[in-house]
VOFIZA-635957 format. One record per atom (N, C-alpha, C): residue number from 1; atom name; x, y, z. Coordinates in pm, whole numbers. Example, Ala and Ser with C-alpha at 12.3 -4.5 7.8 and 13.67 -1.06 7.14 Angstrom:
   dotor   kolmar       c1       c2       c3
       1        N     1319     -569      780
       1       CA     1230     -450      780
       1        C     1320     -330      780
       2        N     1285     -225      708
       2       CA     1367     -106      714
       2        C     1290        3      787
//
This chain:
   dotor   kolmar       c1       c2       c3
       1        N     5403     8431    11073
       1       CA     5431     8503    10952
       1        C     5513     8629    10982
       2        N     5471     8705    11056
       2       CA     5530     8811    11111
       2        C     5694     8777    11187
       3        N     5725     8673    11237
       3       CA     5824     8653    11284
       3        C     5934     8600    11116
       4        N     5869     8593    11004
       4       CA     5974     8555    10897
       4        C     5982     8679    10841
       5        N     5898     8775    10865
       5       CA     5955     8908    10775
       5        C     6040     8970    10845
       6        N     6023     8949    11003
       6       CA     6096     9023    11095
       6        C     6247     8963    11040
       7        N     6287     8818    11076
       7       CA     6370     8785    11047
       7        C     6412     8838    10887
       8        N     6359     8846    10798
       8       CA     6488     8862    10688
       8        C     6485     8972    10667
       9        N     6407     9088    10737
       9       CA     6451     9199    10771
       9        C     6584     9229    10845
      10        N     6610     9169    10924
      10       CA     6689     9168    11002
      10        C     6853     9106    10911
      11        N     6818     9013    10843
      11       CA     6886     8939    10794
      11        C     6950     9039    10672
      12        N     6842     9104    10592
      12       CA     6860     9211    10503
      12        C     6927     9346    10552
      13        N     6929     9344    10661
      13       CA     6996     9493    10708
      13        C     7143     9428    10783
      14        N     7151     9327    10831
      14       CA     7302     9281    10863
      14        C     7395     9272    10731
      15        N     7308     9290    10615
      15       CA     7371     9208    10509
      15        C     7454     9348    10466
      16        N     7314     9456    10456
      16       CA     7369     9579    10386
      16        C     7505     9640    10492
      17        N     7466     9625    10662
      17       CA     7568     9678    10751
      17        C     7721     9650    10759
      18        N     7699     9526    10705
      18       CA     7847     9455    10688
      18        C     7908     9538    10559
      19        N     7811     9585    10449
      19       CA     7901     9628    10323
      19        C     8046     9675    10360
      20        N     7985     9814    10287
      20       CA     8133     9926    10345
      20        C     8070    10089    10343
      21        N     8114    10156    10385
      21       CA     8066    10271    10470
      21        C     8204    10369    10414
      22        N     8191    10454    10373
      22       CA     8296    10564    10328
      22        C     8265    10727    10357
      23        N     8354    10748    10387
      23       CA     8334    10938    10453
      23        C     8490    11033    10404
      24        N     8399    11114    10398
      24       CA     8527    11262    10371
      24        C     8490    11329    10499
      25        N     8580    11397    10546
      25       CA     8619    11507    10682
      25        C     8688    11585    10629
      26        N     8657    11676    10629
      26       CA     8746    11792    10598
      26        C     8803    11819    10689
      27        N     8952    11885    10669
      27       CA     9065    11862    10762
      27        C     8996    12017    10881
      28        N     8975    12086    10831
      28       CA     8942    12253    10853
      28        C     8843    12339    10776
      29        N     8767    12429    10804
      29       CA     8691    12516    10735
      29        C     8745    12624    10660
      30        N     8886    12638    10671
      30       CA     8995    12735    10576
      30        C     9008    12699    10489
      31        N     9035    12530    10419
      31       CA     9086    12521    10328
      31        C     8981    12577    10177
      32        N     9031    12589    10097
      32       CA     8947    12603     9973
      32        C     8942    12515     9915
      33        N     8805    12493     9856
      33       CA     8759    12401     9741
      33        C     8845    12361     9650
      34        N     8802    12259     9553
      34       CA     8943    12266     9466
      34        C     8829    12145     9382
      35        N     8867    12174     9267
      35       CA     8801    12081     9129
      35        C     8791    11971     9136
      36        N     8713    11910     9103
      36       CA     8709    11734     9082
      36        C     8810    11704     9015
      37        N     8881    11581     9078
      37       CA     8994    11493     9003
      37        C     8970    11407     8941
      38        N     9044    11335     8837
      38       CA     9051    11176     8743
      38        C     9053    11107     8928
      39        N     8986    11023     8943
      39       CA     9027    10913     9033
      39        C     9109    10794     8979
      40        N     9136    10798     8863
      40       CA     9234    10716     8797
      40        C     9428    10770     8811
      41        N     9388    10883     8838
      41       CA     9516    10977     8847
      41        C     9570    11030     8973
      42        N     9496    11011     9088
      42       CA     9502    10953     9199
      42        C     9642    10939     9265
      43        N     9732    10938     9332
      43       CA     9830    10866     9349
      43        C     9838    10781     9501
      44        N     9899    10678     9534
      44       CA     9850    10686     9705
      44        C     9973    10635     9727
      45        N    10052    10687     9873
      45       CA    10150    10657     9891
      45        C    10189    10632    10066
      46        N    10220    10545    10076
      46       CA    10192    10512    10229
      46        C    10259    10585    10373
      47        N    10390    10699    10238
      47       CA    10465    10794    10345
      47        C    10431    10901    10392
      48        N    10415    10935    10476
      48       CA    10332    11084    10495
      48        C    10386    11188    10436
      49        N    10523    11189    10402
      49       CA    10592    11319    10395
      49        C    10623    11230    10217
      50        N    10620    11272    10117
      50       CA    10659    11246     9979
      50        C    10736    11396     9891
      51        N    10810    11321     9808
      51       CA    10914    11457     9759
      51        C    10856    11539     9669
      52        N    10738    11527     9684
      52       CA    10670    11703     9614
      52        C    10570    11766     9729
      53        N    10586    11891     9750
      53       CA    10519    11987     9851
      53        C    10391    11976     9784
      54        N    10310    11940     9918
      54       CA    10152    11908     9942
      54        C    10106    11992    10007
      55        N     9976    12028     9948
      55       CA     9817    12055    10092
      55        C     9765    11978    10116
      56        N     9727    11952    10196
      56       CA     9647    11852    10300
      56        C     9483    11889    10302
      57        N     9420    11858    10225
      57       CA     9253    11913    10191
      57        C     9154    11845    10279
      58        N     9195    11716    10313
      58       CA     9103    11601    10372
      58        C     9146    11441    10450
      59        N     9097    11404    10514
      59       CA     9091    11319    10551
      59        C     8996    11215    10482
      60        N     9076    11104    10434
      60       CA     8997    10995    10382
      60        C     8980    10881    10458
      61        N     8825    10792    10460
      61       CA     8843    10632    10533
      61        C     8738    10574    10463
      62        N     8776    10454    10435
      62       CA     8623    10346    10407
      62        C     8665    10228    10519
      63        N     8545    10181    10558
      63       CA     8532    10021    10596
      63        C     8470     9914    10573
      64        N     8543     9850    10516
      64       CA     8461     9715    10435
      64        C     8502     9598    10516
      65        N     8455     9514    10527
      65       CA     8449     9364    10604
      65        C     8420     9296    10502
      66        N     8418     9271    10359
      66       CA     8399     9207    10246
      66        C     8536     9238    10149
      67        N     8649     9290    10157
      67       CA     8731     9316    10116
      67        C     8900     9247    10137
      68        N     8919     9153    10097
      68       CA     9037     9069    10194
      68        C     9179     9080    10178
      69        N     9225     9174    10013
      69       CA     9315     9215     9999
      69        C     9334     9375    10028
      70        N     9229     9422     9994
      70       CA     9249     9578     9996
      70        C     9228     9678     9899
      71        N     9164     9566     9758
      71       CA     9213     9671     9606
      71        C     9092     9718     9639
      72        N     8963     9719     9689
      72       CA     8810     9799     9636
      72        C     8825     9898     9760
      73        N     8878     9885     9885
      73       CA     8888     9988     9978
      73        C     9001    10070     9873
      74        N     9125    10031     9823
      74       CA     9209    10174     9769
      74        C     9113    10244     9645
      75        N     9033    10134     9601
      75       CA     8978    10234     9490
      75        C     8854    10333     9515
      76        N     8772    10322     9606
      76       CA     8672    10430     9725
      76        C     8760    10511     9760
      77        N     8842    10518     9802
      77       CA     8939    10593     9868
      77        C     9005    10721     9772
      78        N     9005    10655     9668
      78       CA     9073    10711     9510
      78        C     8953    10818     9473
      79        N     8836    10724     9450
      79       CA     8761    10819     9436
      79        C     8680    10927     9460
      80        N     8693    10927     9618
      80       CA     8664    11011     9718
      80        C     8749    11129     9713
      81        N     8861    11085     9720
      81       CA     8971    11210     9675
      81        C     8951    11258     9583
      82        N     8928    11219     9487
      82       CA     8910    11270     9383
      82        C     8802    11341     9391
      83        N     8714    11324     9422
      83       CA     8588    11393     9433
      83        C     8635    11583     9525
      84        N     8687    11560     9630
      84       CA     8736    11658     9664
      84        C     8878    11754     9589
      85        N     8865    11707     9497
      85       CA     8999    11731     9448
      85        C     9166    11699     9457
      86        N     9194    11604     9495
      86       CA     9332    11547     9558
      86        C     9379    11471     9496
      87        N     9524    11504     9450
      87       CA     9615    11428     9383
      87        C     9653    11319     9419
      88        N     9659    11352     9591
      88       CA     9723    11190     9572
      88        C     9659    11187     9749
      89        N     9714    11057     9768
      89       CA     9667    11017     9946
      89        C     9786    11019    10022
      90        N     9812    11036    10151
      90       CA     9932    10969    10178
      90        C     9911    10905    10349
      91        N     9986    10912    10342
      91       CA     9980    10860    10454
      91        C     9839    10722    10468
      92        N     9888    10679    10374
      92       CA     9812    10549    10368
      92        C     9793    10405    10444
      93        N     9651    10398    10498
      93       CA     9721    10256    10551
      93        C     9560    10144    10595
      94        N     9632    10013    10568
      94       CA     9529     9959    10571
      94        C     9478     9856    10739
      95        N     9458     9853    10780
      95       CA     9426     9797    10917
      95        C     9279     9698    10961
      96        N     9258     9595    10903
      96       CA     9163     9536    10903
      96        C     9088     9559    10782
      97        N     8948     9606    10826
      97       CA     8818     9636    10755
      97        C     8851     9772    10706
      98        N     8968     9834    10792
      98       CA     8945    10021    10756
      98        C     9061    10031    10660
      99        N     9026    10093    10644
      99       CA     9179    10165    10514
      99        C     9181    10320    10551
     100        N     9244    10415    10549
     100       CA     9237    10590    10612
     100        C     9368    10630    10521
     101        N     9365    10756    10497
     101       CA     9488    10810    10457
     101        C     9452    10998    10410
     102        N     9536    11058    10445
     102       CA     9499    11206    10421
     102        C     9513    11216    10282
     103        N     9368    11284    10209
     103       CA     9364    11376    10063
     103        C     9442    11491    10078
     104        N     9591    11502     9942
     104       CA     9634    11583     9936
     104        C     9653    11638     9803
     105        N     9666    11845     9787
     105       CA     9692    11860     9648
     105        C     9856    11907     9613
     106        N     9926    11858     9517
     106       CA    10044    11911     9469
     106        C    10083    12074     9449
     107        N    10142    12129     9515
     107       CA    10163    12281     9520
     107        C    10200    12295     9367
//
């Protein structure tokens, strides 16, 4: 008996480990706070350098292994920024399971 709870214990925590896992890093302890964003308003753009002058607030990543195109990693990603305040992402990019790209705000 004990060896079937063990098992779908086990079975139950591979299940949740595989999900996806998402984090903010703040780039530095200088920068200042800045308001919650629309995560709908968001922008993400895969060039690092884009033609409106940016701050750089954060570092964004999720990793999902259940994700095969990429749309639910860009939308964690969206909303994470957003959460810190960031217009848009850039330096975007997707590489397997991970997706990463720096939170930035429009000067």
């Amino acid at each position: 008996m004990k060896f079937i709870y063990k098992t779908i214990f086990i079975l139950i925590l591979a299940t949740v480990l595989a999900g996806c896992a998402a984090s903010v890093a703040y780039l530095n302890d200088g920068i200042p706070k800045y308001p919650a964003t629309n995560a709908d308003s968001v922008k993400i753009y895969s060039e690092r350098k884009i033609d409106k002058e940016t701050i750089e607030i954060g570092y964004v990543s999720v990793h999902m292994t259940d994700d095969p195109n990429g749309d639910l990693m860009k939308e964690i990603l969206k909303k994470r920024a957003a959460e810190i305040g960031a217009d848009a992402i850039v330096n975007f990019q997707i590489m397997g399971p991970l997706a990463e790209g720096i939170a930035v705000k429009f000067k």
